[in-house]
C-alpha positions as a printed NumPy array, in Angstrom:
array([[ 12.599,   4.957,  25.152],
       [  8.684,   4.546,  24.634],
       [  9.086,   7.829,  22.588],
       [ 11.377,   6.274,  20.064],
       [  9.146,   3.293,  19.509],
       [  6.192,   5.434,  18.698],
       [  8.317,   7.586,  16.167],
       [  9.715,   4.476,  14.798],
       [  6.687,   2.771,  14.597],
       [  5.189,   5.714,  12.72 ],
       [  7.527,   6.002,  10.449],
       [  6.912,   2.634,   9.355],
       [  3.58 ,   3.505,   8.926],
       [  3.941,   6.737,   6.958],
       [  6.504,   4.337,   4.798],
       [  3.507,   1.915,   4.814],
       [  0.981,   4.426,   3.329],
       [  3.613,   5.769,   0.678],
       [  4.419,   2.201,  -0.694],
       [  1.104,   1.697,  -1.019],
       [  0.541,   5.03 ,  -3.002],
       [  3.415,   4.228,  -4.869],
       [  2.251,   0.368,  -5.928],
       [ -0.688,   2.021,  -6.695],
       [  0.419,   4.555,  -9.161],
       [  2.937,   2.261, -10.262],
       [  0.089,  -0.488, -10.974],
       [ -2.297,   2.922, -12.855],
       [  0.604,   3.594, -15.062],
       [  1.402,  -0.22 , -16.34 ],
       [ -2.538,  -0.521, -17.283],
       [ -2.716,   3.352, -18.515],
       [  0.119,   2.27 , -20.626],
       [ -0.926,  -0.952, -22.009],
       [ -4.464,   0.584, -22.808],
       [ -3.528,   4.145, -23.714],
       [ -5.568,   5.598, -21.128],
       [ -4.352,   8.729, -18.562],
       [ -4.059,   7.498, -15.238],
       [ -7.722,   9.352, -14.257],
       [ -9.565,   7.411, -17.335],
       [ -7.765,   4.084, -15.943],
       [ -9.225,   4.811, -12.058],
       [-12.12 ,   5.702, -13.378],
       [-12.753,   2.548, -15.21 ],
       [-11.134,   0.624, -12.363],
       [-13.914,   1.925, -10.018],
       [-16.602,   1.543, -12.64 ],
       [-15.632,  -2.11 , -12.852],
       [-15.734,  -2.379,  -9.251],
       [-12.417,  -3.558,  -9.043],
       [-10.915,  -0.823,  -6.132],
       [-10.058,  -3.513,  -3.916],
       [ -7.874,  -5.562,  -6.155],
       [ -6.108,  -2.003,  -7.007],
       [ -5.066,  -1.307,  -3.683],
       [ -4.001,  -4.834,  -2.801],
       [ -1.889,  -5.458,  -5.487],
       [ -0.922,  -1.512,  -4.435],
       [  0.168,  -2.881,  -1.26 ],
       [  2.825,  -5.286,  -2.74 ],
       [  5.27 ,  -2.488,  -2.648],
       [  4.766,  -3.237,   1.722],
       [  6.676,  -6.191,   0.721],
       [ 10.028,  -4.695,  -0.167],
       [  9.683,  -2.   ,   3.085],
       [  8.924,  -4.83 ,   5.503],
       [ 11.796,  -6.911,   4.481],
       [ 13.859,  -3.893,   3.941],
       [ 13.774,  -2.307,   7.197],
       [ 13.864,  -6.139,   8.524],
       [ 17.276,  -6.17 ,   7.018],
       [ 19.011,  -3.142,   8.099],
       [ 17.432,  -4.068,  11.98 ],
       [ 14.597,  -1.384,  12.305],
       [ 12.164,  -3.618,  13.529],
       [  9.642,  -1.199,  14.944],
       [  9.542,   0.799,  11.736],
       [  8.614,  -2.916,  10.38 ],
       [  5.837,  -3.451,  12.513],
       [  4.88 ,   0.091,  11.115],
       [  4.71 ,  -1.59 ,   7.679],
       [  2.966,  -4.631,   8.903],
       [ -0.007,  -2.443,  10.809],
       [ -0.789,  -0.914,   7.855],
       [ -0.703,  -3.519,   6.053],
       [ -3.046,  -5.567,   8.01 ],
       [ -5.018,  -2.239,   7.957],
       [ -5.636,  -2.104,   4.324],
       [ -6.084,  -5.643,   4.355],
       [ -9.153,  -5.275,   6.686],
       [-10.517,  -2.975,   4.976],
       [-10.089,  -4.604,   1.804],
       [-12.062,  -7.429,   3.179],
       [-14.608,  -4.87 ,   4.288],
       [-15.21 ,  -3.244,   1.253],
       [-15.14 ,  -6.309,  -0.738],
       [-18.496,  -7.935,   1.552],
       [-20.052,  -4.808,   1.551]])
C-alpha cells in the first residue's frame, strides 16, 4: 500500500513539473507572439530583465487545473504531488527573488 502512495504521489509530481513547463511555454509563446520575438529572444529578454521568477510563477498556474483535476476524479495523492511541487517552486521563487 505505501508503494502505491509513493507512485501516486510521484506522478503528481512529474504532472507538477510538466504543467509548469507547459504554463511556461504557453506564457513564451503569448509574449513571443505579441512582440514578434522566437521563444529564445523572448527568454532571453525575460532573464535580461530579471524577470525569471514572475515567468515561472505565472508558469505554475497551469498546477491549478492538475490540482483541482485530479481532486475531482479522487486521486488525492497524485494531488498532493501537484501541491509539493508547487510549494517547491514557490520556495524557490521566494529564494531567488531575495537573493
Amino acid at each position: 500500500m505505501n508503494k502505491n502512495k509513493n507512485k501516486e504521489i510521484a506522478i503528481g509530481i512529474i504532472t507538477g513539473i510538466i504543467a509548469t513547463g507547459v504554463g511556461v511555454l504557453l506564457y513564451l509563446t503569448y509574449v513571443s507572439i505579441d512582440q514578434d520575438l522566437s521563444i529564445a529572444t523572448s527568454f532571453d529578454t525575460i532573464v535580461a530583465q530579471e524577470r525569471v521568477g514572475s515567468l515561472f510563477t505565472l508558469g505554475a498556474i497551469p498546477n491549478l487545473l492538475a490540482f483541482f483535476g485530479f481532486l475531482k476524479i479522487k486521486r488525492d495523492m497524485r494531488a498532493k504531488g501537484v501541491l509539493i511541487i508547487t510549494i517547491v517552486l514557490a520556495i524557490l521563487m521566494l529564494v531567488y527573488k531575495l537573493l
